[in-house]
Legacy VTK file of the C-alpha trace (Angstrom):
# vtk DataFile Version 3.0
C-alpha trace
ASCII
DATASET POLYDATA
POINTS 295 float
148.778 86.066 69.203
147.550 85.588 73.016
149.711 88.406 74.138
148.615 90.651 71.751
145.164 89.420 72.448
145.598 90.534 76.199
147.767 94.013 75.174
144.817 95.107 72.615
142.209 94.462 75.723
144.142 96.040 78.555
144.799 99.332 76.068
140.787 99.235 74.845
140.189 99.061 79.148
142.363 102.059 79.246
140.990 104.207 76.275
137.662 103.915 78.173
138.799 104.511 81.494
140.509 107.849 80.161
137.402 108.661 77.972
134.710 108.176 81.076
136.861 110.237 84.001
135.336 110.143 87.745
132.674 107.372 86.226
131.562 104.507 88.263
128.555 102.464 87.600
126.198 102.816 90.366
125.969 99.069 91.727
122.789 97.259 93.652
123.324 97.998 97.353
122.242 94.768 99.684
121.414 94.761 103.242
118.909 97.091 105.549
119.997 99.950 103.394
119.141 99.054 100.266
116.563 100.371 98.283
114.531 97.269 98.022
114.683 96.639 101.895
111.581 95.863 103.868
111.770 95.479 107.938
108.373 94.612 107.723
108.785 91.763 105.920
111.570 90.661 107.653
110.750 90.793 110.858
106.872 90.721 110.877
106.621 88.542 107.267
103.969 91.300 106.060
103.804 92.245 102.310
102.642 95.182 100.626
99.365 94.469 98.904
99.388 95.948 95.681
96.062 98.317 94.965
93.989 96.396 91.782
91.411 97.890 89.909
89.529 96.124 86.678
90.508 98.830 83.326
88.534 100.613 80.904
90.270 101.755 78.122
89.096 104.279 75.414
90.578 106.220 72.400
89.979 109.747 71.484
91.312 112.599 69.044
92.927 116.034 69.984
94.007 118.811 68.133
97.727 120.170 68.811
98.800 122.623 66.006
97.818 121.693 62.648
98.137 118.310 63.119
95.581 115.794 65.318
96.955 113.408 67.913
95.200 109.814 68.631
95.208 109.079 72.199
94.500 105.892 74.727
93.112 106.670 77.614
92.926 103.818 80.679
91.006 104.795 83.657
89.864 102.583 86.819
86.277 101.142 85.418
84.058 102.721 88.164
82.846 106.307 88.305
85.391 107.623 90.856
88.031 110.139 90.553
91.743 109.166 90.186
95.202 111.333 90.209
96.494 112.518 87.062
99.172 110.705 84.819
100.525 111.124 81.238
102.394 108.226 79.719
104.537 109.124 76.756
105.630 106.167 74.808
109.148 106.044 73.189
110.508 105.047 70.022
108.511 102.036 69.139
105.241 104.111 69.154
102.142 103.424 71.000
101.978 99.925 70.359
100.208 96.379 71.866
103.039 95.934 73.859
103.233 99.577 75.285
98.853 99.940 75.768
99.605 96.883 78.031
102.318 98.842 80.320
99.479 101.782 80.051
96.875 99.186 81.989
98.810 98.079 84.103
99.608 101.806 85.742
95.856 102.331 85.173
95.300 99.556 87.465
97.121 100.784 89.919
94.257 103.518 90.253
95.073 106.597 87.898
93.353 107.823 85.072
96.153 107.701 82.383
96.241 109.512 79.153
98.912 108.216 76.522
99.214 110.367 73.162
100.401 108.713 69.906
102.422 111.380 68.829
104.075 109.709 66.384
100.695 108.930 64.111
100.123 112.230 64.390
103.011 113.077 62.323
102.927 109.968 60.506
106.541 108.633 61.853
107.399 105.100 61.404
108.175 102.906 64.216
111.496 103.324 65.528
112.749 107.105 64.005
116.342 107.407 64.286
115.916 111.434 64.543
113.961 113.274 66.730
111.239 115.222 65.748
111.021 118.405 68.307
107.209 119.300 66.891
105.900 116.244 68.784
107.006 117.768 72.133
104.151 120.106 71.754
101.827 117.322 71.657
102.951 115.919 74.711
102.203 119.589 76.090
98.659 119.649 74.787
97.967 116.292 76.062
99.115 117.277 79.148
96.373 119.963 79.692
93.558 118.021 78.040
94.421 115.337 81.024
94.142 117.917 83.754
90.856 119.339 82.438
88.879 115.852 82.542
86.419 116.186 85.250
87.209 112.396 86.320
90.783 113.514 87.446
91.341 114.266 90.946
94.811 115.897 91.151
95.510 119.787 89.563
98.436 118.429 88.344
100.234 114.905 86.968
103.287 112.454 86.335
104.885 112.039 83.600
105.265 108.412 83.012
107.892 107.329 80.192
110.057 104.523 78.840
112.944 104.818 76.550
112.727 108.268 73.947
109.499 109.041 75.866
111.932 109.849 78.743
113.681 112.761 76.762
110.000 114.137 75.406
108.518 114.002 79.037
112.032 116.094 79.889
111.991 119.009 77.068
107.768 118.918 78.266
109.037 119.629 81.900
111.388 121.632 81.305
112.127 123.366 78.186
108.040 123.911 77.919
108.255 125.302 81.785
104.966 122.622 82.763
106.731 121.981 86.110
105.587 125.382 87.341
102.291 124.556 86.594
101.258 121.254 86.224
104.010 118.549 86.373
104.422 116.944 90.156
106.631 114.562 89.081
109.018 112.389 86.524
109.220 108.891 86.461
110.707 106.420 83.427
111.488 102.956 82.595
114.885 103.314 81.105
114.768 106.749 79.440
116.744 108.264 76.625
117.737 111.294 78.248
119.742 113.271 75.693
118.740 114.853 72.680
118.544 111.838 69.971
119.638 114.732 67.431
122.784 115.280 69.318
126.474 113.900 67.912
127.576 110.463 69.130
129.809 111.672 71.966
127.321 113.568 73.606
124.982 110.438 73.067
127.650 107.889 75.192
129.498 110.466 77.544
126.717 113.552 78.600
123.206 113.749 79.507
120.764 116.199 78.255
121.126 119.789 80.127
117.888 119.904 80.766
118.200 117.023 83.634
119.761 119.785 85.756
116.973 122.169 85.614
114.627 119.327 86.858
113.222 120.250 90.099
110.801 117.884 90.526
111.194 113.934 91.973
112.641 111.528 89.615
112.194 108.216 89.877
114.033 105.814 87.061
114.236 102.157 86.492
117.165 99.897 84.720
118.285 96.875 84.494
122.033 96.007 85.440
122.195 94.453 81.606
121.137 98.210 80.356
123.742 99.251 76.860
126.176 100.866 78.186
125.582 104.518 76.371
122.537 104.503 78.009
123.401 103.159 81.099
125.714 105.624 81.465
123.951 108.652 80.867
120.985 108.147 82.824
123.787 107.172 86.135
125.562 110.095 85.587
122.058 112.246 85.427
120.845 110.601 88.398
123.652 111.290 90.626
123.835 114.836 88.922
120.748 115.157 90.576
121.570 114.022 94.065
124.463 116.044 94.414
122.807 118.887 93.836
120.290 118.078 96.450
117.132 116.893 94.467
115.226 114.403 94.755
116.266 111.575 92.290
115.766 107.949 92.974
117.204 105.277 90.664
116.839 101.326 90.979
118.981 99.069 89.261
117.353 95.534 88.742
119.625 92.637 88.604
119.410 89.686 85.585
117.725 91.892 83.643
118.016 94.594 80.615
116.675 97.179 78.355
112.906 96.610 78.148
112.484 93.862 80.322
108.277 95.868 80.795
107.528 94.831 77.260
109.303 91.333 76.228
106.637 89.033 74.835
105.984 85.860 76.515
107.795 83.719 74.154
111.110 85.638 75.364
110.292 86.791 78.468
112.472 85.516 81.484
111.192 84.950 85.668
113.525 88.073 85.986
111.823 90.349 83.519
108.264 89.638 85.533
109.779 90.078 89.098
110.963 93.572 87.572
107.881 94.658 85.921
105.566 93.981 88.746
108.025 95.692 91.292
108.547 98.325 89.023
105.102 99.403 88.761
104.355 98.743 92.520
107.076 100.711 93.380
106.171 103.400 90.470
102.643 104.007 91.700
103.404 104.401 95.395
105.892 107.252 94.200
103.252 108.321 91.984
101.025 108.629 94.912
102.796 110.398 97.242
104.098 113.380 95.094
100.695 113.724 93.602
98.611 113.460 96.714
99.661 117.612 97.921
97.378 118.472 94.479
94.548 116.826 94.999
91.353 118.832 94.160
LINES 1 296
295 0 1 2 3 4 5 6 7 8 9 10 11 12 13 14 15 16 17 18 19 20 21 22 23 24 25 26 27 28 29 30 31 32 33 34 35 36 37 38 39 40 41 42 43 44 45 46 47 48 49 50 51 52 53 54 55 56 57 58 59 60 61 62 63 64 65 66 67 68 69 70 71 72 73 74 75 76 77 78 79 80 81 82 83 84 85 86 87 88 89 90 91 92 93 94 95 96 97 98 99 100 101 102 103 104 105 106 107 108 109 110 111 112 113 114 115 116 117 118 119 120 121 122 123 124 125 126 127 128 129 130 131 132 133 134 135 136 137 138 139 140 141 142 143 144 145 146 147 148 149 150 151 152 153 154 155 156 157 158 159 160 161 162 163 164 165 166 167 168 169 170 171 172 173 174 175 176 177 178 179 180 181 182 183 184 185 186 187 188 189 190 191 192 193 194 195 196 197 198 199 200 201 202 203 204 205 206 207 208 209 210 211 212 213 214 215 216 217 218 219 220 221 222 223 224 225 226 227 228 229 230 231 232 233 234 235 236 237 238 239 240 241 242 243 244 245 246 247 248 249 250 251 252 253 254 255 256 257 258 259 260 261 262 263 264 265 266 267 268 269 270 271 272 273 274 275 276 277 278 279 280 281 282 283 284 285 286 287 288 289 290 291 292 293 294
């Protein structure tokens, strides 16, 4: 029974070896040329102090088609301008737990806009299928953020986590707002292939629209991440980098999907130390990439 134990393990290793050819999960580097690296604080003991701002958080209504779209909108509470981001949620909606990963950017100093697209077309929490009408509210809130007279940038960031990554793609991409008004792409974990799309395609290919990108990505994961999505978003990423772009993605250790939104009952030291790096790290990139389009 042992040995066929061991035989039935060794031939599953080998299926998946055959089925994921040239594949190799991208690992966390160590040392001065890491990603996480800071000479500073090695040699001088300085740390980056994160920028904090007290939130203000409103809701409003916008049309987009025939249907209308609820939106959150979290802003630093003072009267100054800020740069430009849209935060699309994924597939658990716009919930508690994701208005508290919309603050927390916010705070970072950006006015923020986050759509509820899916109680605008009354989907339960956690669709299975994909809806491509809600892409065109992600679109419209797009433009409505860039025509608030408290923004500062002519264009934004898309900001996503989980499904939200594939709508801010098809917004980028397939809707052409990179020309015009997308400076970047960053996402926590992102689905990034069509959630429509047969299983195979879901565990072994990305969405083609990753390789018309040609704006800076920016992704986070943890090394715990499911493996279909892990592998996807690896592949994408180094897609990306050998065709010369721009794509950046950070692999957090002891951690897994979702570690922004576990509640404090679950939530591990690990989760925290990702969050807050995440987001530090998040709104620097933010910063630069936006910081050309300033008004």
């Amino acid at each position: 029974m042992l040995r066929r134990a061991v035989a039935l393990i060794l031939f599953s290793a080998a299926l998946c070896a055959q089925a994921t050819p040239g594949y190799a999960p991208m690992s966390n580097p160590v040392g001065s040329a890491a990603w996480w690296w800071s000479d500073s604080w090695w040699e001088e003991g300085q740390i980056a102090v994160p920028t904090n701002f007290p939130v203000r958080t409103q809701w409003f209504e916008y049309e987009s088609g025939d249907v209308t779209v609820p939106a959150m909108v979290a802003r630093p509470d003072d009267g100054r301008h800020y740069p430009a981001v849209l935060y699309q949620h994924g597939r658990r909606g716009l919930d508690e737990l994701v208005q508290g990963q919309v603050r927390r950017i916010a705070a970072r100093g950006f006015v923020v806009l986050a759509p509820d697209v899916y109680s605008a077309h009354f989907i339960e929490k956690f669709p299975i299928e994909h809806d491509y009408a809600v892409e065109r509210d992600v679109v419209k809130g797009l433009d409505l953020l860039l025509a608030r007279d408290d923004v500062s940038t002519i264009r934004a960031c898309l900001v996503s986590h989980t499904r939200g990554g594939y709508l801010a793609l098809k917004a980028t991409t397939t809707h052409g707002r990179q020309q015009d008004a997308v400076a970047c792409y960053v996402s926590w974990y992102p689905h990034l292939q069509d959630p429509n799309a047969p299983e195979p395609m879901q565990v072994y290919r990305y969405a083609a629209e990753v390789d018309e990108l040609a704006i800076p990505v920016l992704v986070f994961i943890g090394d715990e991440e499911q493996y279909q999505r892990r592998r996807s978003i690896e592949t994408a990423i180094r897609s990306l980098q050998e065709a010369g772009k721009e794509a950046t993605l950070i692999v957090y250790p002891g951690v897994g999907r979702g570690f922004d939104f576990r509640p404090p009952n679950v939530r591990t030291f690990a989760d925290d130390l990702a969050s807050k790096d995440a987001v530090q790290r998040a709104a620097s990139f933010i910063q630069t990439h936006l910081r050309p389009y300033a008004k």
